[in-house]
VOGU-3710 file (C-alpha; in Angstrom, 3 decimals, decimal comma):
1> xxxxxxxxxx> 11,764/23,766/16,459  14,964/23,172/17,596  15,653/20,515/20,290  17,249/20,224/23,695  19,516/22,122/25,400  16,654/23,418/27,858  16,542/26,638/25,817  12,792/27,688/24,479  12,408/26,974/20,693  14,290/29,526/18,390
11> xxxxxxxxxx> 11,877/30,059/15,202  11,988/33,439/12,914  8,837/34,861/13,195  8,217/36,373/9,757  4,880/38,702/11,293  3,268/39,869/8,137  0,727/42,119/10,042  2,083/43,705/13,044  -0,807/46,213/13,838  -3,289/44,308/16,318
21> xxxxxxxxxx> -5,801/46,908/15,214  -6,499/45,417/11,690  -10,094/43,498/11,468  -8,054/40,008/11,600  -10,044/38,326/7,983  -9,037/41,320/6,130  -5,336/40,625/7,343  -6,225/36,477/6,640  -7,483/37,468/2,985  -4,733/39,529/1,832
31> xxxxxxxxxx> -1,651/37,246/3,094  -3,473/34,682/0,881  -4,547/36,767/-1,774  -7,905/35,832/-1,646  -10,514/37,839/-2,707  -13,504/39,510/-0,420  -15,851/37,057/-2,454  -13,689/34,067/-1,067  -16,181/34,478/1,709  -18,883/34,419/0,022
41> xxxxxxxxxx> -21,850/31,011/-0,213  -20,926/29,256/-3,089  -22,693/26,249/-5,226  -20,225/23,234/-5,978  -20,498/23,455/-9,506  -19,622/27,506/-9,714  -16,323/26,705/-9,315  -15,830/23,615/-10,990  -14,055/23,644/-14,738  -15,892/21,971/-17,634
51> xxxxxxxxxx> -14,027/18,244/-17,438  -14,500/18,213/-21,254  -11,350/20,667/-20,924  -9,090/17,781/-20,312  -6,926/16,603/-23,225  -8,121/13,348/-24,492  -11,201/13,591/-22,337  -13,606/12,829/-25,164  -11,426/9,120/-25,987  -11,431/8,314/-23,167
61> xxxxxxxxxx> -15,475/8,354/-22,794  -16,396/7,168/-25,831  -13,739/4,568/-25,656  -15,349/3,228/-21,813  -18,839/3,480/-23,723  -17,760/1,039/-26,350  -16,593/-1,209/-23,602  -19,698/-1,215/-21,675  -22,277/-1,762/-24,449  -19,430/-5,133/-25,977
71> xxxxxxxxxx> -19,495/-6,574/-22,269  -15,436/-6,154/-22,233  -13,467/-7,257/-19,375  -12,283/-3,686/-17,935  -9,599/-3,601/-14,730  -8,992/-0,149/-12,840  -5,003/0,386/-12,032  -4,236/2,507/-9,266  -1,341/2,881/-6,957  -1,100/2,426/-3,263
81> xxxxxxxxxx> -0,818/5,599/-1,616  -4,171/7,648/-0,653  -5,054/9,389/-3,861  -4,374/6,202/-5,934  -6,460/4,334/-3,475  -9,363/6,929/-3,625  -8,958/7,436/-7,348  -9,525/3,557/-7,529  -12,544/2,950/-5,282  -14,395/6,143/-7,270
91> xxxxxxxxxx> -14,023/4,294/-9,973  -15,562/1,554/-8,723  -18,150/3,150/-6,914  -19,137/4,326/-10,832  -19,362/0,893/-12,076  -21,088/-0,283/-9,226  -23,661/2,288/-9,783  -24,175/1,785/-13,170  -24,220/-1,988/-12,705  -21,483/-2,991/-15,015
101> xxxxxxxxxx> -18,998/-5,534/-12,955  -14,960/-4,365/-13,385  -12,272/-5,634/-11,183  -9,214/-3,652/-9,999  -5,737/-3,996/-9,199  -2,903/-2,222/-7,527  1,017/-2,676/-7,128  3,106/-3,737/-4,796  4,920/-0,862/-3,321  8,710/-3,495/-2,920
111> xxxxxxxxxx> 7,736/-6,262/-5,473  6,200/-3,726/-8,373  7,111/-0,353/-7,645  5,390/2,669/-9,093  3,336/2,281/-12,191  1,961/0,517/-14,533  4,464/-2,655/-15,538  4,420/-5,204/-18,554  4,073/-7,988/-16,336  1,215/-6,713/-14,725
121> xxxxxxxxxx> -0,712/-6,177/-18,033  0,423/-9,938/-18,688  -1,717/-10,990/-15,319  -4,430/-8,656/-16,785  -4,317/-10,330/-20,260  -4,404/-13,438/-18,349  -7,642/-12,325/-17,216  -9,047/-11,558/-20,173  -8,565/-7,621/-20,120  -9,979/-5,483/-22,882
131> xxxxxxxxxx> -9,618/-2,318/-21,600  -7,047/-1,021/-18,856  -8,126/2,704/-17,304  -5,035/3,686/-15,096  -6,266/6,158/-12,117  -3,203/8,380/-10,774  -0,829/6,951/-12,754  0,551/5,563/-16,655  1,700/9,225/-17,636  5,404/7,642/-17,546
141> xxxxxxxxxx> 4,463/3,667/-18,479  5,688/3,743/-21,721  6,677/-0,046/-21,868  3,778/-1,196/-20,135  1,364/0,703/-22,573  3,159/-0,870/-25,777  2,845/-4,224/-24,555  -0,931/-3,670/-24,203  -1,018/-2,950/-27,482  0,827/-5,572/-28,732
151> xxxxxxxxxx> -1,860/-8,235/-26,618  -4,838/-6,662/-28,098  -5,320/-4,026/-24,802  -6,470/-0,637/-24,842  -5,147/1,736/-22,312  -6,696/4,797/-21,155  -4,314/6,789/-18,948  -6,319/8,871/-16,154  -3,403/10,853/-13,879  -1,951/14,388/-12,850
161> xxxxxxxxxx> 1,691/13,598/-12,759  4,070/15,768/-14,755  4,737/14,069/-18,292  8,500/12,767/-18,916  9,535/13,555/-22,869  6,728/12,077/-24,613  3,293/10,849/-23,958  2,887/6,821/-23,813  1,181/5,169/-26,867  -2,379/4,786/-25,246
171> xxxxxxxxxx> -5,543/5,443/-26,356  -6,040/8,528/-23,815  -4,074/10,392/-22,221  -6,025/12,465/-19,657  -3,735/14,636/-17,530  -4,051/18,250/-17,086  -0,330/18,617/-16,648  0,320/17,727/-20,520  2,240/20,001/-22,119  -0,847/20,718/-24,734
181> xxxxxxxxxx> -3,302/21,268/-21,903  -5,708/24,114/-22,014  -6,874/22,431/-19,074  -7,328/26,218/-16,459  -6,239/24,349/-13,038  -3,228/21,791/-13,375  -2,759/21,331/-9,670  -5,389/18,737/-8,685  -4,913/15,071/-7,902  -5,539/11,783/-9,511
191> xxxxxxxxxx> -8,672/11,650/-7,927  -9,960/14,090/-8,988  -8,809/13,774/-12,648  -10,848/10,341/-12,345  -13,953/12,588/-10,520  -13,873/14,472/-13,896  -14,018/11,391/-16,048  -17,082/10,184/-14,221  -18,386/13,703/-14,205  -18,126/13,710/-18,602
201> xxxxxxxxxx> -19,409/9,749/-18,754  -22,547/9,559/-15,852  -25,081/11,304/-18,320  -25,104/8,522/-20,649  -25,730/6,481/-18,043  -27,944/8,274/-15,764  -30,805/11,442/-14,966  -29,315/14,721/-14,813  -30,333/14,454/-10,459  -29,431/11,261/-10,401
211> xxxxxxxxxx> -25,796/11,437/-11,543  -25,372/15,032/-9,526  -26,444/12,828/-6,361  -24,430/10,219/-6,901  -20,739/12,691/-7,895  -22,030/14,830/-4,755  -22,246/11,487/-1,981  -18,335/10,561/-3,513  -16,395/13,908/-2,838  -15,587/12,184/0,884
221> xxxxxxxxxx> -13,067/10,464/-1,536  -11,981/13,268/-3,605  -11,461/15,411/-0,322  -9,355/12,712/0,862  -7,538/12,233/-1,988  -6,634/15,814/-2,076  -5,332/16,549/1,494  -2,900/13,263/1,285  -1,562/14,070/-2,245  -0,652/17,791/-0,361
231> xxxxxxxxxx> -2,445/19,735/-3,212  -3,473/23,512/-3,281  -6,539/24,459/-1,882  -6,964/26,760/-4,307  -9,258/27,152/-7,485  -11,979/23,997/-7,167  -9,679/21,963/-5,300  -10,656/24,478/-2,321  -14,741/23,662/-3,538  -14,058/19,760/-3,774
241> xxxxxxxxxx> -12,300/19,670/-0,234  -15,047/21,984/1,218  -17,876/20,177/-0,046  -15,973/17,021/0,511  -15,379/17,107/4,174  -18,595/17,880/4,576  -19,885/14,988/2,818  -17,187/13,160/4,738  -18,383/14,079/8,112  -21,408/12,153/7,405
251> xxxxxxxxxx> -20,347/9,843/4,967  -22,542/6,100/4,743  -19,544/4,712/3,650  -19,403/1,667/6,002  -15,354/1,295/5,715  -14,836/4,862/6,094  -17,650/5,098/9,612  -15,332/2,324/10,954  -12,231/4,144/9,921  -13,129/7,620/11,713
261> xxxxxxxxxx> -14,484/5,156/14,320  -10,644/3,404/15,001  -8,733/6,364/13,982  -10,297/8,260/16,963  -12,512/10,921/14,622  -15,438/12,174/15,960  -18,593/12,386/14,226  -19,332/16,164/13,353  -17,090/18,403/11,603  -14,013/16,323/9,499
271> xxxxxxxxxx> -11,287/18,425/8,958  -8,284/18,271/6,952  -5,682/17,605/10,250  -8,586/14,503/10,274  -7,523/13,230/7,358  -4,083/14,147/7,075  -3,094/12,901/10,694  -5,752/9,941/11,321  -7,495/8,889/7,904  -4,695/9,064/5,746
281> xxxxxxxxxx> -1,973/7,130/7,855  -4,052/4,020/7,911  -5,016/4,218/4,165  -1,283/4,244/3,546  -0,600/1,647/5,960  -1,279/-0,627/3,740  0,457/0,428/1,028  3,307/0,581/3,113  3,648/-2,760/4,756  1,173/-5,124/3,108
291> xxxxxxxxxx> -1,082/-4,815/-0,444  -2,793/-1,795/-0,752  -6,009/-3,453/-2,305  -7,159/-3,914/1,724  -7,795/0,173/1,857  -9,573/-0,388/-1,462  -11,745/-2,637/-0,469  -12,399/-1,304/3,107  -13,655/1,645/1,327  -15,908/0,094/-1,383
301> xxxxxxxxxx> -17,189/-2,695/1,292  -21,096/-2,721/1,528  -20,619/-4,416/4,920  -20,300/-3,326/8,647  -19,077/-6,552/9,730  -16,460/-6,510/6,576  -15,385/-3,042/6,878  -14,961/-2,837/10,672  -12,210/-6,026/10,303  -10,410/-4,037/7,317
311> xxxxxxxxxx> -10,661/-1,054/9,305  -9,119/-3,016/12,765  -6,375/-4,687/10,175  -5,781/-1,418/9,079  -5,157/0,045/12,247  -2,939/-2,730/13,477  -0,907/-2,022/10,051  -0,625/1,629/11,131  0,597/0,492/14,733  3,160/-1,752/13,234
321> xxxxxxxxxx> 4,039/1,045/11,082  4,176/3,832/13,925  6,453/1,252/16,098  8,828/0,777/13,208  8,733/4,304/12,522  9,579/5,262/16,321  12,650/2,471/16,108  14,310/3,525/12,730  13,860/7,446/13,878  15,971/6,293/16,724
331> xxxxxxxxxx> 18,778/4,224/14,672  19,073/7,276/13,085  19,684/9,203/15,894  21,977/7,197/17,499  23,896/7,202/14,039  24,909/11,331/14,353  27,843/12,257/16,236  26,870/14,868/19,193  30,313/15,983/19,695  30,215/17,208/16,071
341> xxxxxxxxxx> 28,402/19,788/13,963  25,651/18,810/11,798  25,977/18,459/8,416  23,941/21,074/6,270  22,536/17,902/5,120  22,114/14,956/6,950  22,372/11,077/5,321  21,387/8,105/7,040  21,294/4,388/6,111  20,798/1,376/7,689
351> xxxxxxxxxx> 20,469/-2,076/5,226  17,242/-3,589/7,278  14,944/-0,877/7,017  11,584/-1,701/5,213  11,595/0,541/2,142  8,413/2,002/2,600  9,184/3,729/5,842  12,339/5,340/4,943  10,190/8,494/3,546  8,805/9,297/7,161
361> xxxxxxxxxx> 12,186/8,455/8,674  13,929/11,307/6,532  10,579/13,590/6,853  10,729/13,012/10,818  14,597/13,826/11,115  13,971/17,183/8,353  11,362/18,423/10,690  13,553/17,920/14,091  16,499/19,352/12,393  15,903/22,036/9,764
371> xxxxxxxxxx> 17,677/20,457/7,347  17,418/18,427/4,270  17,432/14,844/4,890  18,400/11,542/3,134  17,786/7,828/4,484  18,642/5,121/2,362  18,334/1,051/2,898  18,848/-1,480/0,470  16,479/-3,122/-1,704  16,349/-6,168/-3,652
381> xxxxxxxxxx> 18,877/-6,059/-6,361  21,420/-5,123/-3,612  21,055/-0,969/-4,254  20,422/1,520/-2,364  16,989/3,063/-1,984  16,639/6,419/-0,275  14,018/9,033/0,537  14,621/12,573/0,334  12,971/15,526/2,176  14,327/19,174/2,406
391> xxxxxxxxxx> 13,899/22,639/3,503  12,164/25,640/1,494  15,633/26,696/0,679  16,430/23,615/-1,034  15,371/21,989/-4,197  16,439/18,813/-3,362  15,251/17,113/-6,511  16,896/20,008/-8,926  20,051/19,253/-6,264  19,880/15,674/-7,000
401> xxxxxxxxxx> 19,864/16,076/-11,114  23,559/17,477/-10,948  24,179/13,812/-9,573  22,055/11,599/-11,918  24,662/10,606/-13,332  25,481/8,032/-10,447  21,352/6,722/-10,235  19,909/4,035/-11,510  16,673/6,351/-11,310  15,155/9,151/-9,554
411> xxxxxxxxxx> 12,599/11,734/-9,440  10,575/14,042/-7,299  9,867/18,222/-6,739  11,390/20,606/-4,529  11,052/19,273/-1,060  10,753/15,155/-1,501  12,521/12,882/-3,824  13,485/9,152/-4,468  16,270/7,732/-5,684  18,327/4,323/-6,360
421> xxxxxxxxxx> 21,961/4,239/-6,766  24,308/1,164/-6,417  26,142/0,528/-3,196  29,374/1,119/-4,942  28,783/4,271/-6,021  27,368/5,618/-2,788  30,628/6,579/-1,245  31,396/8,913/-3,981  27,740/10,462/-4,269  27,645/11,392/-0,918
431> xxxxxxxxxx> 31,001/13,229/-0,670  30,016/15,473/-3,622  26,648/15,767/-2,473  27,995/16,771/0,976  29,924/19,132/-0,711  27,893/20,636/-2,939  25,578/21,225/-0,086  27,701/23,145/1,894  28,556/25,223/-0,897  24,824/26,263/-1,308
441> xxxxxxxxxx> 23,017/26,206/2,107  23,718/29,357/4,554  23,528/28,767/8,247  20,430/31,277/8,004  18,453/28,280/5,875  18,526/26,026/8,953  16,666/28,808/11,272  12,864/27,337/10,918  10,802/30,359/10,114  7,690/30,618/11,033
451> xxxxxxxxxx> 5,481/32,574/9,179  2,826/34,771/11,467  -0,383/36,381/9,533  -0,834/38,533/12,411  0,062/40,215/16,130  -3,718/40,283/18,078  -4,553/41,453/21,251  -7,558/40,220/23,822  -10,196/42,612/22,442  -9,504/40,552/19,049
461> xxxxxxxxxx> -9,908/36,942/19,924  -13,144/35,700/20,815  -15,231/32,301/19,678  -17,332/34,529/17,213  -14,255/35,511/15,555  -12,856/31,799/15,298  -15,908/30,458/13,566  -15,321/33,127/11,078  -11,750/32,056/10,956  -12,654/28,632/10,026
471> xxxxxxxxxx> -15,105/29,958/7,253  -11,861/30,840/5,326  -11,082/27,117/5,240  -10,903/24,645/4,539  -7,043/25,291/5,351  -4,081/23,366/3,739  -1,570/23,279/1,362  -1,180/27,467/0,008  -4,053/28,361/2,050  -2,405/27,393/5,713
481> xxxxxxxxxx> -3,652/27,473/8,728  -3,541/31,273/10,513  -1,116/32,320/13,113  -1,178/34,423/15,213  1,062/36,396/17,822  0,219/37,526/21,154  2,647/39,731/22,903  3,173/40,089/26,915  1,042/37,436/28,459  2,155/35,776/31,348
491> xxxxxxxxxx> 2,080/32,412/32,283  -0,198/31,403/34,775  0,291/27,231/34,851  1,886/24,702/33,295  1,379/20,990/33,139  2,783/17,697/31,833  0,517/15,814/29,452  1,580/11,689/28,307  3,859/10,852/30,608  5,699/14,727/30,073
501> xxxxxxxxxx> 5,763/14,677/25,976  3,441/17,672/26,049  2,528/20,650/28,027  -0,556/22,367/29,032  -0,327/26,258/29,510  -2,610/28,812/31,158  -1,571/32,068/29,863  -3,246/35,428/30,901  -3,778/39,022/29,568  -5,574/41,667/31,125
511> xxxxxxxxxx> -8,716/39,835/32,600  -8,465/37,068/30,358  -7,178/33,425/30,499  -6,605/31,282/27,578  -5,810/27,654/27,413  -3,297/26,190/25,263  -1,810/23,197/24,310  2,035/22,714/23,225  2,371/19,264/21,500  5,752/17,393/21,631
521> xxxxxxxxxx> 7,343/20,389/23,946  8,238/18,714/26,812  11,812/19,618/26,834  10,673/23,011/27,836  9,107/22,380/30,914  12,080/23,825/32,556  13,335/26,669/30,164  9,735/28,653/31,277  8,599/29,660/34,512  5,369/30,634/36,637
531> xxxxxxxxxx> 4,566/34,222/36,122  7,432/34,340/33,033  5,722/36,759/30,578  6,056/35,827/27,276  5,412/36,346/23,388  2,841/33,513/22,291  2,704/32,170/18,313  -0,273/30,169/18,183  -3,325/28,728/16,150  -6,715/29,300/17,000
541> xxxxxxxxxx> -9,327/26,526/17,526  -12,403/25,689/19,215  -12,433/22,933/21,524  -15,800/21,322/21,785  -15,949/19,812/25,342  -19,647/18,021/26,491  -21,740/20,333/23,635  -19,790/23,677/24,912  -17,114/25,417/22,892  -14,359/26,903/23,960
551> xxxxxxxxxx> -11,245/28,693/22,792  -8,236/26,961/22,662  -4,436/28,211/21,481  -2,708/25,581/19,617  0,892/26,742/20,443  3,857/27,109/17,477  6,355/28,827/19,607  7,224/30,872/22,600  9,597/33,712/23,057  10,698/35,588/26,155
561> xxx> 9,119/38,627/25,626  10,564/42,243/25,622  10,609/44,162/29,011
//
């Protein structure tokens, strides 16, 4: 979406189906390519792949086994976004159930950074460590993994993140992304590489219904795991995440009740917009501005009391974070020149900025702007620490590698990166980056497309159809979220929602009216008119309002439509 001007939004609607006559799941199915059996009821464990697939899986086991029956010290690592969060309290969840006491630690997103570090295994050793088991991370902790050794401390690495030159000297190395993996489905998350692990070690530990139960009442974690870490919903990531929010939507978690609870979730049907707009924000909160061990332990507590003051700290974490957010999006702002183009890439930096909001300060100006984005602030050593988000017709991290040779480090995938680079050699990077830019991205890159599954008319859209829509989800990440075009409806009201940062249509065809709501469109209250008819891009949902559903558009876009 473009902004201001008082002109409506300019999108490219890529319509994949344009013929309104098409039964609209057929249409959903095939711009997918998903199969007619996608449909289909479906047991968890049909599409679930044999963990013992995993590389390493086997060590790893038998090496926890030996722990357990010697009574050794054993401390889960994690990491402090979502899926290293998740991936952490599953794993205590397991020892918890099988009564064997472990403790758990996590870094420091400024003081630590990512990954397992020697000084950290020092604090473990302190401890009296035996055994390390790293959830969604220790594929790259090469140093950290020797000096285990050398104290007398196994490591067994449990993570999904792609493998840099050679595999670190631990004991196991369980990652479906290694480059020996036979392992059918690479694309799932550290959470659910540690779901696996459990999975392979709960039957020496427990009955066949027991351990089933007790895998079954943790996918609420998994789910969640998945969603925030953006994977596929494909394969059993799309079983986990289906069976997951369903366990989810009546989880007993304590910390996680309170969490829906603050967050502003209803009880009923958890989504993945739930998680990935409510949940997720305040598990990362932490991580973000404070120790991420207080979303751990909100969701292992055993305690209303306990997990309803984790869950308030979190949300006051999250507020802190959304104000801070709002201000740095605005620095930013006020940093680009109006009476100039844009740059086909825009850089922003500003020394004071808290390091662990600079990703959703460059994601927040990519998605106003259409174009890759990099904000930078400085860290300790005196460097400078940006965030990187781009544009589908930008590999901003295969961009970044013709550079490397100014970074102190770096690494991401095509549309977010990180890097460090010293202040003196900033200057120079950004010129050449600049330039290089230019070179590569066409004005036609900037135009947001919007991708439409298909045009529909009134006879099509109905609340019998939308629950079938939502069979076809769980939607997210390669299985999106259908849109759909309406042509020639007119507009029948319109009104301001908060304060005028919204709008509420009417909009009606034939005999029908449909509701719809148009989030963060307020500065096209006055480019649209009463009676205006219009082309509608919109999603689909059902509105449940006192026990009665309803239809309700979601809208993407609006376009004048043709005469």
């Amino acid at each position: 979406m473009t902004t201001g001007n008082g002109k409506l939004p300019r999108m490219r609607w890529k319509i994949l189906n344009p013929d309104p006559n098409r039964s609209i799941i057929d249409v959903i199915l095939q711009n997918r390519n998903l199969p007619p059996s996608h449909m289909d009821a479906f047991k968890l464990t049909d599409r679930l792949h044999a963990p013992e697939l995993l590389p390493d899986l086997d060590k790893a086991v038998q090496r926890i086994l030996r722990a357990v029956e010697n009574e050794e010290k054993i401390t889960v690592f994690g990491d402090y976004d979502v899926d290293g969060i998740t991936s952490t309290a599953l794993m205590i969840y397991f020892f918890r159930k099988i009564n064997y006491s472990v403790t758990f630690m996590l870094p420091h997103r400024e003081k630590d950074g990512y990954g397992l570090r020697p000084a950290m295994v020092n604090h473990m050793a302190e401890e009296g460590t035996k055994l390390i088991i790293t959830v969604d991370n220790g594929t790259t902790s090469h140093e950290a993994i020797e000096h285990a050794a050398k104290l007398g401390i196994d490591v067994v690495v449990t993570d999904h993140h792609l493998p840099e030159g050679n595999l670190p000297a631990a004991l196991a190395v369980v990652n479906p992304n290694r480059k020996d993996s036979e392992y059918p489905f690479k694309t799932i998350c550290g959470v659910a590489v540690a779901f696996k692990l459990i999975f392979a070690l709960s039957p020496h530990f427990m009955a066949e219904d027991d351990y089933k139960q007790f895998l079954l009442n943790h996918l609420d974690l998994v789910a969640m795991g998945t969603i925030a870490d953006v994977m596929p919903l494909r394969d059993e990531n799309y079983a986990l995440v289906k069976f997951g929010l369903k366990v989810l939507s009546g989880t007993r978690k304590p910390g996680l009740i309170e969490l829906k609870k603050i967050s502003g979730v209803r009880e009923g049907r958890v989504t993945p917009i739930s998680v990935g707009y409510f949940l997720a924000p305040r598990l990362n909160a932490s991580g973000r501005l404070d120790m991420a061990d207080i979303s751990v332990k909100l969701l292992i507590s055993e305690s209303p009391a306990e997990a309803k003051n984790l869950a308030d700290r979190l949300n006051r974490l999250n507020q802190q974070r959304q104000k801070m957010q709002s201000d740095y999006v605005a620095d930013a702002l006020a940093m680009l020149d109006d009476s100039k183009p844009l740059e086909k890439v825009i850089f922003v930096e500003n020394d004071h900025w808290h390091a662990g909001l600079i990703g959703l300060v460059s994601g927040k100006l990519k998605e106003r702007f259409s174009r890759p984005v990099l904000a930078f602030t400085r860290d300790d050593n005196g460097n400078f620490v940006g965030s990187a988000r781009s544009i589908d017709a930008f590999h901003v991290t295969n961009a970044l590698s013709r550079f490397n040779h100014y970074f102190v480090n770096y690494g991401g995938h095509h549309k977010a990166a990180g890097l460090t680079i010293p202040v003196d050699k900033y200057p120079s990077f950004k010129k050449e980056f600049l330039e290089y830019a230019r070179s590569v991205i066409h004005d036609e890159d900037l135009i947001q497309e919007l991708i439409v599954d298909s045009v529909v008319d009134i006879n099509q859209i109905n609340l019998s159809v939308a629950r079938i829509i939502q069979d076809v989800g769980p939607f997210g990440e390669t299985n999106p979220e259908p849109v759909f075009v309406m042509q020639g409806v007119r507009i029948h009201e319109i009104r301001e929602l908060s304060g005028g940062k919204h709008l509420k249509l009417f909009v009606e065809k034939g005999n029908q009216m449909y509701e719809c709501l148009w989030w963060n469109a307020g500065e096209y209250k006055d480019s649209i008119a009463f009676r205006q008819k219009v082309d509608v891009a919109f999603r689909l949902n059902i509105n449940n309002w006192q026990g009665t559903d309803r239809l309700q558009f979601t809208l993407e876009d609006i376009r004048t439509a043709k005469q």
